[in-house]
Wavefront OBJ file of the C-alpha trace (Angstrom):
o trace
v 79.621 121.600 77.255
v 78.203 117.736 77.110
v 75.113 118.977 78.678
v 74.253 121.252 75.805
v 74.494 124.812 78.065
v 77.088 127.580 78.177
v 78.143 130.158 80.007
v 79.105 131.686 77.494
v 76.251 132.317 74.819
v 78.478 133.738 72.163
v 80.702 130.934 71.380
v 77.875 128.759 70.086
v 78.816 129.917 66.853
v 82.861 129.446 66.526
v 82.879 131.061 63.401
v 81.149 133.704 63.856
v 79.155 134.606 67.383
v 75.668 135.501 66.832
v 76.590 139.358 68.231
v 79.351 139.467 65.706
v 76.966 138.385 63.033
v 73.854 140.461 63.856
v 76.251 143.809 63.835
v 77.917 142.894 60.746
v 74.187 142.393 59.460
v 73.005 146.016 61.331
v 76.244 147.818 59.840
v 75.616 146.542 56.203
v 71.610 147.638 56.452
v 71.826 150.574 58.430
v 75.630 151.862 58.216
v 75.925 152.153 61.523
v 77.357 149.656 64.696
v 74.250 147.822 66.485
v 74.000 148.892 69.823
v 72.298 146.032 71.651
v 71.165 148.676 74.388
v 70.040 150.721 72.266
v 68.467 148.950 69.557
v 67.465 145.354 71.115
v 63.922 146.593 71.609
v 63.285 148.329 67.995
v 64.501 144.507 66.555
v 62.716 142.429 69.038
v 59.530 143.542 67.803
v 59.984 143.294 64.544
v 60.465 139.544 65.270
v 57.903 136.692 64.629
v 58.323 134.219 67.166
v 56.333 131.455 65.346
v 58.852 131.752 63.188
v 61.958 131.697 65.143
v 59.650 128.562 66.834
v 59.757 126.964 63.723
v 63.708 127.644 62.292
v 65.547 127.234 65.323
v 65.308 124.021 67.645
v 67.176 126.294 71.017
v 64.602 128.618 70.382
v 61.606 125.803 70.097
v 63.248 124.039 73.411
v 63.145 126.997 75.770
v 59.440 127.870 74.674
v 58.923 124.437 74.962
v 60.355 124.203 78.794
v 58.757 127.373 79.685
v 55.440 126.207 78.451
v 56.003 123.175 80.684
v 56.731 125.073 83.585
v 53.577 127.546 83.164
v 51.242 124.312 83.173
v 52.839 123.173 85.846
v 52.451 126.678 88.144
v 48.703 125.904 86.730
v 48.694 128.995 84.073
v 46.962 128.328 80.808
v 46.620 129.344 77.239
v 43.915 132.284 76.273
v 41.179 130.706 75.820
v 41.551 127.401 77.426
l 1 2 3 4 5 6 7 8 9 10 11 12 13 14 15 16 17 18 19 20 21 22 23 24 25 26 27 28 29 30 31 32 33 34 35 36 37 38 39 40 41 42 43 44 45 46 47 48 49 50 51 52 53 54 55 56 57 58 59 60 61 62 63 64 65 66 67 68 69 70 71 72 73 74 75 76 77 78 79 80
């Protein structure tokens, strides 16, 4: 795990995995189990991504590479 990758996503977080803490989150808002299925898509858009840019440095890398890569296949912003 040196390189900073995973195969396993979930043990990033020993104590608790982000799936373990996003349905104990779901359960205590909602009262019911979160479904990632089912309800992925009603939370992802409730997210900001500027946001989750700014808070979490994963996040902010892989926009960051993926940017990179765009340029590089030539794509560009709106607007440029």
């Amino acid at each position: 795990m040196s390189s900073g990758k995973t195969d396993q996503p979930e043990a990033v977080n020993f104590n608790e995995p982000p799936a373990y803490l996003l349905d104990r989150i779901y359960v205590a808002a909602t009262g019911r189990s979160y479904k990632k299925r089912v309800y992925g898509e009603e939370l992802f858009r409730e997210l900001d991504p500027h946001v989750t840019y700014q808070k979490c440095p994963h996040f902010r890398k892989l926009a960051d590479d993926l940017e990179q890569l765009a340029r590089t296949a030539g794509c560009r912003r709106p607007g440029e």
